[in-house]
Structures are given as C-alpha cells and as structure tokens.
Jmol script that loads the backbone (N, CA, C; Angstrom):
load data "model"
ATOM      1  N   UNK A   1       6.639 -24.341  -1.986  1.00  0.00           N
ATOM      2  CA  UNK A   1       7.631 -23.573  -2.710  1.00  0.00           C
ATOM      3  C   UNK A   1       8.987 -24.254  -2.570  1.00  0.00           C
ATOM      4  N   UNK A   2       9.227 -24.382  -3.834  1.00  0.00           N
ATOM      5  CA  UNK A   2      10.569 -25.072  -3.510  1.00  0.00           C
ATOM      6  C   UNK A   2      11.702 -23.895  -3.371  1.00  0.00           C
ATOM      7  N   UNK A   3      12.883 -24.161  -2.756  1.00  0.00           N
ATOM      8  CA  UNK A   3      14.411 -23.608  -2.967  1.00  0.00           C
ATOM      9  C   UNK A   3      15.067 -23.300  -3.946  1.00  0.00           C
ATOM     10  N   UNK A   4      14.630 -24.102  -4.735  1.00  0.00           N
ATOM     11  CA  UNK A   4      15.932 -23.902  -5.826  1.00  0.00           C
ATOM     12  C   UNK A   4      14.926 -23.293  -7.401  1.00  0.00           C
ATOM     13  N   UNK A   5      15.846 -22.278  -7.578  1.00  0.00           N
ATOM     14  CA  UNK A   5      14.660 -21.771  -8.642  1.00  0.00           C
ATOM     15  C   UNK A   5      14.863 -22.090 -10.615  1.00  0.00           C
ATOM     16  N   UNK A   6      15.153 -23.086 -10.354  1.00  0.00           N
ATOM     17  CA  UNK A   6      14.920 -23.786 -11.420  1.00  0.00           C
ATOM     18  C   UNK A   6      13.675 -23.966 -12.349  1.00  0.00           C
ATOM     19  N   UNK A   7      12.573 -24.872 -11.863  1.00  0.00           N
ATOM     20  CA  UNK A   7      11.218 -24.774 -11.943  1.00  0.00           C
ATOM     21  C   UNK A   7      10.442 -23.242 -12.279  1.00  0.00           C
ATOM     22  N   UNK A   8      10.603 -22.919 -10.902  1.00  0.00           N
ATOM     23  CA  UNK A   8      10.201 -21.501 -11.196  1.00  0.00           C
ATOM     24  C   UNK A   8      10.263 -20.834 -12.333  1.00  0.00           C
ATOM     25  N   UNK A   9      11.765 -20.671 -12.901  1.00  0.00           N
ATOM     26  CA  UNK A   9      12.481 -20.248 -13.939  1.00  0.00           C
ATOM     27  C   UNK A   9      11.452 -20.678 -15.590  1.00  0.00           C
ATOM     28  N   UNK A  10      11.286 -22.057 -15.462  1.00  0.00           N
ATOM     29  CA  UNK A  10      10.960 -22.672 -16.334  1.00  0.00           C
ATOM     30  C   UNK A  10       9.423 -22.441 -16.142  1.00  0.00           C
ATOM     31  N   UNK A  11       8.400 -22.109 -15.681  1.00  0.00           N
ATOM     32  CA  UNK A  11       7.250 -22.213 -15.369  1.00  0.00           C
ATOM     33  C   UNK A  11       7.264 -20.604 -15.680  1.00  0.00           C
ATOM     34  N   UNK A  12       7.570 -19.719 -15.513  1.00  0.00           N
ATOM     35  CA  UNK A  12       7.836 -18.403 -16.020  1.00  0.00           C
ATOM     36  C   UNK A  12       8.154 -18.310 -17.616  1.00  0.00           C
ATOM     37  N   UNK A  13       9.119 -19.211 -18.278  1.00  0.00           N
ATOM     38  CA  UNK A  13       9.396 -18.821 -19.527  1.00  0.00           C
ATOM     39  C   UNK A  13       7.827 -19.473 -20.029  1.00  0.00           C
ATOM     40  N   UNK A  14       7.474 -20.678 -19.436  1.00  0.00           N
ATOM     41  CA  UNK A  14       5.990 -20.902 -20.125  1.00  0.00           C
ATOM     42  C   UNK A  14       5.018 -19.906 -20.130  1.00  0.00           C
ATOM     43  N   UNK A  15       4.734 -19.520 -19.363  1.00  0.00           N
ATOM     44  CA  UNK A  15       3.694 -18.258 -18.488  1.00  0.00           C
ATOM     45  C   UNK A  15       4.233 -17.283 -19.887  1.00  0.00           C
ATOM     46  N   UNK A  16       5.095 -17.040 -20.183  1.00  0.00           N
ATOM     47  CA  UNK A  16       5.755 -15.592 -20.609  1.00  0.00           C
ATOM     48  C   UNK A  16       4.941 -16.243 -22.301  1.00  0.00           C
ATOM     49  N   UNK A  17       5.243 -17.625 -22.786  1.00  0.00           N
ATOM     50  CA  UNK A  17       5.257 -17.543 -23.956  1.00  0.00           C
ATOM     51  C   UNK A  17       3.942 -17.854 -24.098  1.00  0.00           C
ATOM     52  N   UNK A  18       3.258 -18.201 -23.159  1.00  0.00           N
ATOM     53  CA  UNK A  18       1.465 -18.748 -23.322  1.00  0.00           C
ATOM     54  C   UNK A  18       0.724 -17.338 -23.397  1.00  0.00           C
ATOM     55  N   UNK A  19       1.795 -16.082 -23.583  1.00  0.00           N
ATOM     56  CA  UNK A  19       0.471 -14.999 -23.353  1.00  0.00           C
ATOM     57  C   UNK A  19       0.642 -13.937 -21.936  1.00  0.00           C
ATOM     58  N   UNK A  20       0.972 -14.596 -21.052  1.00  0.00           N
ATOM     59  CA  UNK A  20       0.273 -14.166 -19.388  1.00  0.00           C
ATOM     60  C   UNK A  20       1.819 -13.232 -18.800  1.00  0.00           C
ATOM     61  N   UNK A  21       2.195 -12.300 -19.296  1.00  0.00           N
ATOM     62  CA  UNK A  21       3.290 -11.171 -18.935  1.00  0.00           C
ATOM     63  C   UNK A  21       3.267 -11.083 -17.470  1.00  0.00           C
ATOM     64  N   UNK A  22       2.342 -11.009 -16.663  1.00  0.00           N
ATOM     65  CA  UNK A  22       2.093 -10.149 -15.441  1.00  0.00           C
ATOM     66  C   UNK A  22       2.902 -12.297 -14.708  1.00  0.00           C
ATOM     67  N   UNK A  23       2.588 -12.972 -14.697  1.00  0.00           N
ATOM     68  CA  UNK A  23       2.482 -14.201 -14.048  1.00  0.00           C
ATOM     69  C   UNK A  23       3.907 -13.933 -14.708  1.00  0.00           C
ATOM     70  N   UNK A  24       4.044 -14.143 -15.826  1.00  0.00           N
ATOM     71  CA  UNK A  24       6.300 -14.386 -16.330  1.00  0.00           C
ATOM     72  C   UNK A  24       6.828 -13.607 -15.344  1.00  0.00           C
ATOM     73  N   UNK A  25       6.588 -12.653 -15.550  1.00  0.00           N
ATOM     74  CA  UNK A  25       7.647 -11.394 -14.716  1.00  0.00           C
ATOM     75  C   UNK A  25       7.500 -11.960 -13.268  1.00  0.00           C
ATOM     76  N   UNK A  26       6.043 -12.226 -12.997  1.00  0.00           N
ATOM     77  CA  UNK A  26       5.746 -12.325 -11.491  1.00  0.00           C
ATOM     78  C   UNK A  26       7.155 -13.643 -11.164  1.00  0.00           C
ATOM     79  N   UNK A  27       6.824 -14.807 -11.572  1.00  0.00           N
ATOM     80  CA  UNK A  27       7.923 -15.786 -11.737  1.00  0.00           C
ATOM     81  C   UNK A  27       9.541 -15.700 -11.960  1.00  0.00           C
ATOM     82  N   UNK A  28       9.440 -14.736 -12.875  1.00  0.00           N
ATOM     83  CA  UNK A  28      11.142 -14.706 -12.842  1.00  0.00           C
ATOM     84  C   UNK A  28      11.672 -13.681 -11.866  1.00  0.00           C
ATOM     85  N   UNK A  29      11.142 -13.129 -11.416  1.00  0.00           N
ATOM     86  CA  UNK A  29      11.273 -12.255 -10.067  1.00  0.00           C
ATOM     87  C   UNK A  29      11.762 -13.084  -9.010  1.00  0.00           C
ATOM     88  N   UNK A  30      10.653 -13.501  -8.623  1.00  0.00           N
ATOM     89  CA  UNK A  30      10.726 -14.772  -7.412  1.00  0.00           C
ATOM     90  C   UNK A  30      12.093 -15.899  -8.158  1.00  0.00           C
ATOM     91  N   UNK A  31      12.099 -16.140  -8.684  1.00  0.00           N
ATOM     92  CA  UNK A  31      13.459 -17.134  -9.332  1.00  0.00           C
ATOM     93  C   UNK A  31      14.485 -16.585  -8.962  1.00  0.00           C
ATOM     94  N   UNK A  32      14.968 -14.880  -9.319  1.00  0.00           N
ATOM     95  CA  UNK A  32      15.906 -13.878  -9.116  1.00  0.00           C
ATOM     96  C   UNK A  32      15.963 -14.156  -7.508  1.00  0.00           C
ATOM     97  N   UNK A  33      15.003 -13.423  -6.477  1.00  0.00           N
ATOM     98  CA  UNK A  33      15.284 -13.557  -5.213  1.00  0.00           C
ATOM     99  C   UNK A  33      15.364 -14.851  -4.952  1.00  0.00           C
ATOM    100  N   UNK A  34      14.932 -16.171  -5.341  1.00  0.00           N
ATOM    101  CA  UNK A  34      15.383 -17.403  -4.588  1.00  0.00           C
ATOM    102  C   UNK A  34      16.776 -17.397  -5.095  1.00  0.00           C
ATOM    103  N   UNK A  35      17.578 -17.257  -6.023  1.00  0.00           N
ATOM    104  CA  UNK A  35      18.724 -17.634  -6.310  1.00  0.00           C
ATOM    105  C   UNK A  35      19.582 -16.213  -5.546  1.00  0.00           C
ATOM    106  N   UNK A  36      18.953 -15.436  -5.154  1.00  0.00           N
ATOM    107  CA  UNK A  36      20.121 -14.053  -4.581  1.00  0.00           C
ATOM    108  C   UNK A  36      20.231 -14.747  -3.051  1.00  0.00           C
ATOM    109  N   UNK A  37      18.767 -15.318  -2.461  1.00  0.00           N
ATOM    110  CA  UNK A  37      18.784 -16.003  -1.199  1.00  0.00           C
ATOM    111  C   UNK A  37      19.516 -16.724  -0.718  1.00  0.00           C
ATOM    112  N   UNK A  38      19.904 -17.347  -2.177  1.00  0.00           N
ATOM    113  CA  UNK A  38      20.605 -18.764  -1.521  1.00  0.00           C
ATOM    114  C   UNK A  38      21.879 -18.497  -1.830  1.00  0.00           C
ATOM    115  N   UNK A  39      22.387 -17.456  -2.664  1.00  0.00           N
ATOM    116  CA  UNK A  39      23.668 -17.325  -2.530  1.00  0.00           C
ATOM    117  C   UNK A  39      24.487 -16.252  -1.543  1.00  0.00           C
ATOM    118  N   UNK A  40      23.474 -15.262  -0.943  1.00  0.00           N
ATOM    119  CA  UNK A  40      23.630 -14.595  -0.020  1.00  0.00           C
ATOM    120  C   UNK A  40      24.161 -15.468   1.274  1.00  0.00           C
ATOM    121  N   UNK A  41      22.945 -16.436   1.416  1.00  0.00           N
ATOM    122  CA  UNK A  41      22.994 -17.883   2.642  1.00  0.00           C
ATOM    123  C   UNK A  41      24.080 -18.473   2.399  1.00  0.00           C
ATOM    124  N   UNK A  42      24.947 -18.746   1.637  1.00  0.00           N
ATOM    125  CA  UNK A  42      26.047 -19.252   1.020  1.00  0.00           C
ATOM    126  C   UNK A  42      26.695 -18.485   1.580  1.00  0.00           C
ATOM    127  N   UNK A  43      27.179 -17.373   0.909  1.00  0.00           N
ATOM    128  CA  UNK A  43      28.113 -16.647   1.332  1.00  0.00           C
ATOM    129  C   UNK A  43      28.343 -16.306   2.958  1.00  0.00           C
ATOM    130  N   UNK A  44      27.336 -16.105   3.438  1.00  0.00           N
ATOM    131  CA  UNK A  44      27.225 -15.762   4.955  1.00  0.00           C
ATOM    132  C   UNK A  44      27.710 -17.192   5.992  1.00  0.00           C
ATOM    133  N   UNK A  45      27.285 -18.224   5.451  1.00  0.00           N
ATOM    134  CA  UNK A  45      27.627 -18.862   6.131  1.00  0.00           C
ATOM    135  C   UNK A  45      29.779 -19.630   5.835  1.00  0.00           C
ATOM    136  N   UNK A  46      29.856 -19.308   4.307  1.00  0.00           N
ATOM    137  CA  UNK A  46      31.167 -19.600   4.030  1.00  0.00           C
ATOM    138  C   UNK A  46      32.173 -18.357   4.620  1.00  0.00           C
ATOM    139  N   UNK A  47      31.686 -17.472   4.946  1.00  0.00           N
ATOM    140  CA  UNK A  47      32.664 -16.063   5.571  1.00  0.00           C
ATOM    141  C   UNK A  47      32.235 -16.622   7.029  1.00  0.00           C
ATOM    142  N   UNK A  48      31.000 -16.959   7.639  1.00  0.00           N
ATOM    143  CA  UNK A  48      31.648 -17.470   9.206  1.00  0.00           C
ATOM    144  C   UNK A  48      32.497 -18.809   9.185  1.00  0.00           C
ATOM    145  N   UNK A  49      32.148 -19.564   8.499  1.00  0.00           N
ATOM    146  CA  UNK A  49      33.541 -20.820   8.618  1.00  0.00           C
ATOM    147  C   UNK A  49      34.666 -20.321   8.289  1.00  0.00           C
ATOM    148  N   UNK A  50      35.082 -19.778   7.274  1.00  0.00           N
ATOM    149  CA  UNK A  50      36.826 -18.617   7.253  1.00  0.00           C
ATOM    150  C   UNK A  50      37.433 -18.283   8.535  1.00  0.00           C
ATOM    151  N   UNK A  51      36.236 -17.010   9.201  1.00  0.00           N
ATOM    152  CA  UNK A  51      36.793 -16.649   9.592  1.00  0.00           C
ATOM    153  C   UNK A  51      36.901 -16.887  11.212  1.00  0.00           C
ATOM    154  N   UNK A  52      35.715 -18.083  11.797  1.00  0.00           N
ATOM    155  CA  UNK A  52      35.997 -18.866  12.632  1.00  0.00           C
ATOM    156  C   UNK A  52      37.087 -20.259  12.870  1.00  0.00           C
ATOM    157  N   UNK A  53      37.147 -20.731  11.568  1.00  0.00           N
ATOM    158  CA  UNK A  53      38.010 -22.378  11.767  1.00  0.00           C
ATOM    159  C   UNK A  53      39.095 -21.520  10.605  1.00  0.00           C
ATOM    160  N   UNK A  54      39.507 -20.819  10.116  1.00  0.00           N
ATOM    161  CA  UNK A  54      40.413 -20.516   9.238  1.00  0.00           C
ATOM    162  C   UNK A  54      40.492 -21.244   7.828  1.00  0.00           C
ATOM    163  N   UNK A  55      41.089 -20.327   6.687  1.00  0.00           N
ATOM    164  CA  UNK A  55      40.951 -20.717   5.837  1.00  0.00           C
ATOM    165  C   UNK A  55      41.847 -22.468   4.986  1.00  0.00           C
ATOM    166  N   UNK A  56      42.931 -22.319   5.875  1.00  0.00           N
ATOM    167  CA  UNK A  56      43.968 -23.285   5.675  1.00  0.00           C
ATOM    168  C   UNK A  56      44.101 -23.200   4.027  1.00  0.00           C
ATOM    169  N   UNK A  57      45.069 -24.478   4.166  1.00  0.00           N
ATOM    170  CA  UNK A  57      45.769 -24.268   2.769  1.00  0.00           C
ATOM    171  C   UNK A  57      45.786 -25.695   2.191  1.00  0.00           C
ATOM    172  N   UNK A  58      45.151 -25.755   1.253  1.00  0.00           N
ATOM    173  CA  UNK A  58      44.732 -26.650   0.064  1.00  0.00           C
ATOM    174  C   UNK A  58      45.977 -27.593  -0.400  1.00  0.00           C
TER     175      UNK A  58
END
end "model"
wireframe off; spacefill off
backbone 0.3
color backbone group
C-alpha cells in the first residue's frame, strides 16, 4: 500500500467506470483517509516544531 493516494484515486475512478461500485467507493474511501492521514501527520508534526523551536520570522 502505498502513502500517497494518488493511484488509489485513479484505480477507483477505473473500478467506478468498469461497472464495479462497491470496489470505486471501496477505493475512494481509502484515498480520502490516506490523504486526511497524511495531512493530519503534517499538521501534528508542524504545530510541535512551532511550538517547540518557535515560529520566527521570514
């Protein structure tokens, strides 16, 4: 399984247009939570660098 839900994404719109509803949805689901994952992981880790080393100024 990869990370990044790209593929996924795209392997779902196929699934969706070949016929197979239950496999699309199943796919763009999983696409949705890999991309909420990784921006959750993002965020969590950019709010402990803030608010450990400070934000400074650009």
């Amino acid at each position: 399984m990869l990370l990044v839900p790209g593929l996924t994404i795209t392997n779902a719109i196929r699934d969706t247009i070949a016929g197979d509803l239950v496999a699309g949805t199943s796919r763009i689901i999983e696409a949705f939570l890999i991309a909420v994952a990784i921006a959750v992981g993002s965020g969590l880790v950019f709010s402990f660098w803030i608010s450990y080393f400070g934000g400074g100024s650009i």
